[in-house]
C-alpha beads as a LAMMPS data file, in Angstrom:
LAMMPS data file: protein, C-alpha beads

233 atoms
232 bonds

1 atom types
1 bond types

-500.0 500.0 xlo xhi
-500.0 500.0 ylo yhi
-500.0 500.0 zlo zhi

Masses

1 110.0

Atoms # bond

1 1 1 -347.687 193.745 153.144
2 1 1 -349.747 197.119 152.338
3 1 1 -352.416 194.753 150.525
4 1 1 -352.439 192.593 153.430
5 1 1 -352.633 195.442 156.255
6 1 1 -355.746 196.954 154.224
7 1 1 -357.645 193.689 154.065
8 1 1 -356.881 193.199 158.008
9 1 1 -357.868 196.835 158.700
10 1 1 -360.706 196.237 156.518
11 1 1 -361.958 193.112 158.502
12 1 1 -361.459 195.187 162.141
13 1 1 -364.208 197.554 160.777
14 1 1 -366.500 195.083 159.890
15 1 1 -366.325 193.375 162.608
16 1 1 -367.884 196.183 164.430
17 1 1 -371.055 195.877 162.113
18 1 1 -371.365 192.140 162.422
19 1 1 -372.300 190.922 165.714
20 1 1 -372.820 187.537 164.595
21 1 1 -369.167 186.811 163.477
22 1 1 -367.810 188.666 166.819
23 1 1 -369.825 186.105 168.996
24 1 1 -368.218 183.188 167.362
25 1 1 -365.143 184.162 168.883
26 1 1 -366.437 184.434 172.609
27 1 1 -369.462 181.914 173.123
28 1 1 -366.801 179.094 173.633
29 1 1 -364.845 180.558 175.647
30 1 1 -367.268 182.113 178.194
31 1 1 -368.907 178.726 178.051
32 1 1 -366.200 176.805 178.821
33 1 1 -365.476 179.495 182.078
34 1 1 -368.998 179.063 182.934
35 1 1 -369.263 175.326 183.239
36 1 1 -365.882 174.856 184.287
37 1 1 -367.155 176.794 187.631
38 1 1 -370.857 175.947 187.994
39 1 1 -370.600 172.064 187.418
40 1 1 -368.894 169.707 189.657
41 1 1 -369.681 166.244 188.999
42 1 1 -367.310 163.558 190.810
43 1 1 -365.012 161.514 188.927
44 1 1 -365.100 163.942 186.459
45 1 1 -362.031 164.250 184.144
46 1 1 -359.996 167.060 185.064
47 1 1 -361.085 170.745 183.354
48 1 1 -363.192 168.270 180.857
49 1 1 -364.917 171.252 179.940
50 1 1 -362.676 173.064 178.896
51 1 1 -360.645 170.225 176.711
52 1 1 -364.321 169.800 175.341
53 1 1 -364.985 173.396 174.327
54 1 1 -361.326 173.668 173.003
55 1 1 -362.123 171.703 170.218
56 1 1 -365.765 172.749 169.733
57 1 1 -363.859 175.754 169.588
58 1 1 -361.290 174.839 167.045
59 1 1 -363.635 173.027 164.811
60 1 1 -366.206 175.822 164.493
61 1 1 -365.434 179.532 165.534
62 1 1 -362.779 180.149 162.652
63 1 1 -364.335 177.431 159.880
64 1 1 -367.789 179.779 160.273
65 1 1 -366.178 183.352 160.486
66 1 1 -363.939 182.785 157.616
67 1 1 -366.845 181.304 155.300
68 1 1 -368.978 184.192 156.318
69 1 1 -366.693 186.659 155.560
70 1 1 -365.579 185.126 152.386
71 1 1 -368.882 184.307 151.076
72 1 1 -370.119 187.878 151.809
73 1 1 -367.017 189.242 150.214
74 1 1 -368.200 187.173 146.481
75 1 1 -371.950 188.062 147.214
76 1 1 -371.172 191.873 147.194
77 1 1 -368.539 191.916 144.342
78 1 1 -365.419 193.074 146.812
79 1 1 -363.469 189.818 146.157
80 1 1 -364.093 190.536 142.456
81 1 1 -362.275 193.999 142.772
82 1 1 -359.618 192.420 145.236
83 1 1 -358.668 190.094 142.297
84 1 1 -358.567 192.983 139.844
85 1 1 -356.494 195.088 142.044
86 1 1 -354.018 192.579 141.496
87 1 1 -354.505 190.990 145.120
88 1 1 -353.023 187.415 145.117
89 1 1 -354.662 184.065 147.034
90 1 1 -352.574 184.113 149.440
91 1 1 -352.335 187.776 150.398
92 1 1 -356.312 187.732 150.582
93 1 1 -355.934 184.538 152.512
94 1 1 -353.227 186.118 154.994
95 1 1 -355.226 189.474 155.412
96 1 1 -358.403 187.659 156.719
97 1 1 -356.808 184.648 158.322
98 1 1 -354.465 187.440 160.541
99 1 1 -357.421 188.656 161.739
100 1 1 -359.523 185.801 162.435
101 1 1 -356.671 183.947 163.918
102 1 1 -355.334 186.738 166.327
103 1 1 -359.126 186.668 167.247
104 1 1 -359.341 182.692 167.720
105 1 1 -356.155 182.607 169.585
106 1 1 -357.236 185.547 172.180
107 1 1 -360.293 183.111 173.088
108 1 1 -357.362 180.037 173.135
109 1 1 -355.807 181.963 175.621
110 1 1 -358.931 182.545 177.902
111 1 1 -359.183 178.760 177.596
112 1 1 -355.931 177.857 178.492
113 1 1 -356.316 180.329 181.406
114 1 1 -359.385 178.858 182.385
115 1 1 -357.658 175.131 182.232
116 1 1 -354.802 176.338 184.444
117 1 1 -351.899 175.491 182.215
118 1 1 -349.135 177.427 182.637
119 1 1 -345.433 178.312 181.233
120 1 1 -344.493 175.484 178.867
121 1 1 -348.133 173.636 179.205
122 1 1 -349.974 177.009 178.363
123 1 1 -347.617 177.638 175.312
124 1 1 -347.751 173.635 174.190
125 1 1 -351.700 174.299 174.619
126 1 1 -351.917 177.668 172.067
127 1 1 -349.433 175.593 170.022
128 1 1 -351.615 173.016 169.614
129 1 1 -354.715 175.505 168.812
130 1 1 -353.232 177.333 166.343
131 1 1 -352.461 174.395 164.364
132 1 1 -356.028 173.196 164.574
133 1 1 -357.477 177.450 163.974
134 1 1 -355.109 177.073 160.312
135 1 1 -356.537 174.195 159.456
136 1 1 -360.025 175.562 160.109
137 1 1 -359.626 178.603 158.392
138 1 1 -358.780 177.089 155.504
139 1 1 -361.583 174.889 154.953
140 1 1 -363.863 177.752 155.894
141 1 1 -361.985 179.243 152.777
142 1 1 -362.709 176.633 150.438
143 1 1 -366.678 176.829 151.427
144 1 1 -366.908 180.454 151.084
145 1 1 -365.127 180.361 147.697
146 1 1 -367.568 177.501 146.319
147 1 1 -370.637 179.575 147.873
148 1 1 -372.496 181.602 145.655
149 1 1 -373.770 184.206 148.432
150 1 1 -373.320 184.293 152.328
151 1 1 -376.749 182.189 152.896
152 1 1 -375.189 179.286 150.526
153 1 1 -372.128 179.562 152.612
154 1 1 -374.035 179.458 155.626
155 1 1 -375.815 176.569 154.934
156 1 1 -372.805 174.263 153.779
157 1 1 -370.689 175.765 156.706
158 1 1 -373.128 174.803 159.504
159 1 1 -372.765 170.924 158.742
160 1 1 -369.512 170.547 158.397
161 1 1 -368.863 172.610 161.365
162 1 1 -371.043 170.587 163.424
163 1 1 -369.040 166.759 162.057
164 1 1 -365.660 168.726 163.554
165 1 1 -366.911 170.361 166.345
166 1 1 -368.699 167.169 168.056
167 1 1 -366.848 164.231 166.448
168 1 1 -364.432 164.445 169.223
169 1 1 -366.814 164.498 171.762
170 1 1 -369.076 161.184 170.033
171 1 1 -365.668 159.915 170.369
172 1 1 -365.661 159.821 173.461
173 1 1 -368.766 157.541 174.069
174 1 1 -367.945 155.109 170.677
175 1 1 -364.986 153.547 170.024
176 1 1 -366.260 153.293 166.513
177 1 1 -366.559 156.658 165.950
178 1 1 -362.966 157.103 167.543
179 1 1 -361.468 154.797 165.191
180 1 1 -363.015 157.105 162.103
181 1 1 -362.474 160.566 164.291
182 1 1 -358.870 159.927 164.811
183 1 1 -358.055 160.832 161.332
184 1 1 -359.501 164.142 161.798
185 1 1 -357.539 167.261 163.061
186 1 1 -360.160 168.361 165.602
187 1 1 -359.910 164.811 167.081
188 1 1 -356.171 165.081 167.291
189 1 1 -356.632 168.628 168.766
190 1 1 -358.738 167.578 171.817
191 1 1 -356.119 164.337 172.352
192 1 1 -353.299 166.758 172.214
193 1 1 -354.744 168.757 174.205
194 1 1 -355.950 166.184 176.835
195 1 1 -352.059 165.101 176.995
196 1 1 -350.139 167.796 177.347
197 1 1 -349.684 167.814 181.051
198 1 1 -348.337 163.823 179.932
199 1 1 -344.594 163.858 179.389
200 1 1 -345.163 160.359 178.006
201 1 1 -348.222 160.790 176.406
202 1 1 -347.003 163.833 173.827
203 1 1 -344.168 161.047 173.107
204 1 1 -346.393 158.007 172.324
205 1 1 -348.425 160.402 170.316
206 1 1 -345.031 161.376 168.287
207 1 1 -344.630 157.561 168.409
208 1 1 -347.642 156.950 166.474
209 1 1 -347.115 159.736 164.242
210 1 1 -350.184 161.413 165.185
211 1 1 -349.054 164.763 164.041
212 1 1 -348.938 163.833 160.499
213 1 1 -352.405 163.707 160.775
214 1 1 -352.885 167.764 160.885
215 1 1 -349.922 168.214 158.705
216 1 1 -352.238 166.093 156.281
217 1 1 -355.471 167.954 157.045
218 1 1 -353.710 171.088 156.635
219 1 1 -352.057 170.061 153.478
220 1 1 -355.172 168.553 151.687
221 1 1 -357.185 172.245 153.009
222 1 1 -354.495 174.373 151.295
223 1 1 -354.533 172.398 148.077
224 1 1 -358.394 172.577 148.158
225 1 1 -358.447 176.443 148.895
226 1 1 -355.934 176.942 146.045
227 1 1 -358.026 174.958 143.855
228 1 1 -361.035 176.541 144.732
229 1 1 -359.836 180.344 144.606
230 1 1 -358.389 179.892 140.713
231 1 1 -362.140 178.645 139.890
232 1 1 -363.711 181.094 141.657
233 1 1 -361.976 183.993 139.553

Bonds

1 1 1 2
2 1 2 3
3 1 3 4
4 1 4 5
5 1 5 6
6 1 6 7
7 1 7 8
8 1 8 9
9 1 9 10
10 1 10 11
11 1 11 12
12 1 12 13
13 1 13 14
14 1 14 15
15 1 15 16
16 1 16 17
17 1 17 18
18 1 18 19
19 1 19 20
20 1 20 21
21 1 21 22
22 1 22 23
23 1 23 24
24 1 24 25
25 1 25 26
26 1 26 27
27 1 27 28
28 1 28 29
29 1 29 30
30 1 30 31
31 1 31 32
32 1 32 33
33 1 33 34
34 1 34 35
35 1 35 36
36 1 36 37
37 1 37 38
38 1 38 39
39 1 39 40
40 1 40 41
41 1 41 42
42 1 42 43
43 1 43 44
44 1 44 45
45 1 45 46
46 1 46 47
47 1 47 48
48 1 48 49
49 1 49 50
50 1 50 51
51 1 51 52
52 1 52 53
53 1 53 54
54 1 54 55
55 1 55 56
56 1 56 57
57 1 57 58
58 1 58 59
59 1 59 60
60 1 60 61
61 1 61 62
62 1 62 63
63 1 63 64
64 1 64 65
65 1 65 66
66 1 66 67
67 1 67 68
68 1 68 69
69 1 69 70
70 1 70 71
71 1 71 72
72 1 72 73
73 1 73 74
74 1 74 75
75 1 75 76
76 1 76 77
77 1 77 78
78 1 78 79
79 1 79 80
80 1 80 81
81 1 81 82
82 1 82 83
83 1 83 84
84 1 84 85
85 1 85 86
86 1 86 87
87 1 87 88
88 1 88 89
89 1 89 90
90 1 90 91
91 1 91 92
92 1 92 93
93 1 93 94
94 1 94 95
95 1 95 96
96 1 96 97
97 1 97 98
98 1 98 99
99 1 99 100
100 1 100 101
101 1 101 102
102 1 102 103
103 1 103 104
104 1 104 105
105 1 105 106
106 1 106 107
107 1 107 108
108 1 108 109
109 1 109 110
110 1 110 111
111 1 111 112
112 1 112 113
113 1 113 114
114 1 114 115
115 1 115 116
116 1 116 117
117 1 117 118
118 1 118 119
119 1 119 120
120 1 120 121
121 1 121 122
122 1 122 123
123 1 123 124
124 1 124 125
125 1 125 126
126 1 126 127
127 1 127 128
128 1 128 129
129 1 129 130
130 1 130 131
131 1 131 132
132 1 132 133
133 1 133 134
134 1 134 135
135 1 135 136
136 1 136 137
137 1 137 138
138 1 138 139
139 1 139 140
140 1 140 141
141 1 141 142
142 1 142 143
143 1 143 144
144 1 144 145
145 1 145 146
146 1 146 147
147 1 147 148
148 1 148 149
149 1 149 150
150 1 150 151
151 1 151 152
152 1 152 153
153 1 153 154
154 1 154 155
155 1 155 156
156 1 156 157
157 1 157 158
158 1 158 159
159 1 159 160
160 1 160 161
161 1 161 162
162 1 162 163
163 1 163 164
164 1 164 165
165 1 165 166
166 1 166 167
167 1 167 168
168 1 168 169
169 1 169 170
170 1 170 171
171 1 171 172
172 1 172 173
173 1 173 174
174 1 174 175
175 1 175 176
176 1 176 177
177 1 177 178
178 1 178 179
179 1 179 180
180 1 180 181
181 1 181 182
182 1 182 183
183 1 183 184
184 1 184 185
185 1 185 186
186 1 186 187
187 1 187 188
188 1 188 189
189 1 189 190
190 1 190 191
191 1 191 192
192 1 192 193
193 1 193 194
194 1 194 195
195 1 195 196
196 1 196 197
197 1 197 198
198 1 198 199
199 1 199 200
200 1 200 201
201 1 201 202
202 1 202 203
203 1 203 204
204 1 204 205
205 1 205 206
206 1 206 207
207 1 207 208
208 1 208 209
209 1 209 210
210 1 210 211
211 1 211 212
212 1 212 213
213 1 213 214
214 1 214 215
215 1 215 216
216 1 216 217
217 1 217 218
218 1 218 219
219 1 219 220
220 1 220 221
221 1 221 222
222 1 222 223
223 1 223 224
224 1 224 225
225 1 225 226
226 1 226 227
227 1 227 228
228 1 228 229
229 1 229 230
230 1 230 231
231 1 231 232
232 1 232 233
């Protein structure tokens, strides 16, 4: 636990430095408060925007900030003197991912706020987030770890972000990009999401065993970051 409180400490003070990793964290958000209150379009899907930002949210903000940081981390030597202070994978992994998720999950709340779910929706809603945020950070991970610098990580974190972010929101428009995007966490995110006011529709989603699908994603991103932090040292 002290190796993990130093590593979360340690993240809190950079934070302050990098502007670029903080705004990760609120563009969604404030975006999704923003449109949800300046655009009123009829037969518009109720809070759309913010189901829609949700998982922009879910598929980018942590994926980025934990690649950053990671990638940084190797480019400067510090991860090299983590691992010879005897600092294990999954104490490094649980002193970043703390603080990136308490972050990520401070903006989920904003969003749930802004959806008006409340009580046992608004719980079932950061529920739901969190699951998708782990699954993110992980795979953020994995690309920081293969990165040689932050620039490398930059560049292979931007593309992938941008398949999770706005394959759920293609999938809305294509039914052939639904049938691929449904094996994809930030796909199952927004559906969760979109259904959790749905009694029924949480059931026929348990029905079809949809939440295998992130227990999958998240299964196949830890075996990839474990893989990828032994050949990194």
């Amino acid at each position: 636990m002290r190796k993990i409180r130093t590593i979360f400490i340690k993240q809190l003070k950079d934070t302050v430095k990098n502007k670029a990793v903080l705004i990760q964290f609120i563009l969604f958000p404030v975006m999704a408060v923003i449109m949800e209150n300046a655009i009123d379009i009829a037969d518009m899907p109720e809070h759309f925007f913010v189901l829609l930002f949700s998982s922009m949210y879910v598929g980018m903000a942590p994926l980025t900030c934990v690649s950053a940081i990671i990638s940084e981390e190797k480019e400067t030597g510090t991860l090299g003197m983590l691992r010879m202070s005897n600092v294990r994978a999954w104490e490094y992994l649980a002193g970043i991912g703390i603080y990136v998720f308490a972050l990520c999950m401070a903006g989920g709340v904003v969003l749930a706020w802004t959806g008006e779910y409340k009580g046992r929706d608004m719980g079932a809603f950061l529920l739901v987030m969190a699951g998708g945020v782990l699954i993110s950070m992980l795979i953020g991970a994995v690309i920081g770890l293969a990165s040689k610098n932050q620039m490398s990580g930059i560049s292979v974190s931007v593309p992938v972000t941008m398949v999770f972010s706005f394959l759920p929101m293609l999938s809305m428009f294509n039914e052939k990009i639904r049938d691929i995007a449904k094996f994809v966490y930030s796909y199952e995110v927004q559906d969760a999401l979109g259904r959790i006011r749905e009694t029924e529709g949480l059931r026929e989603m348990f029905r079809e065993g949809r939440p295998l699908v992130l227990a999958l994603n998240l299964l196949i991103a830890g075996i990839l970051f474990g893989f990828a932090y032994k050949r990194s040292a």
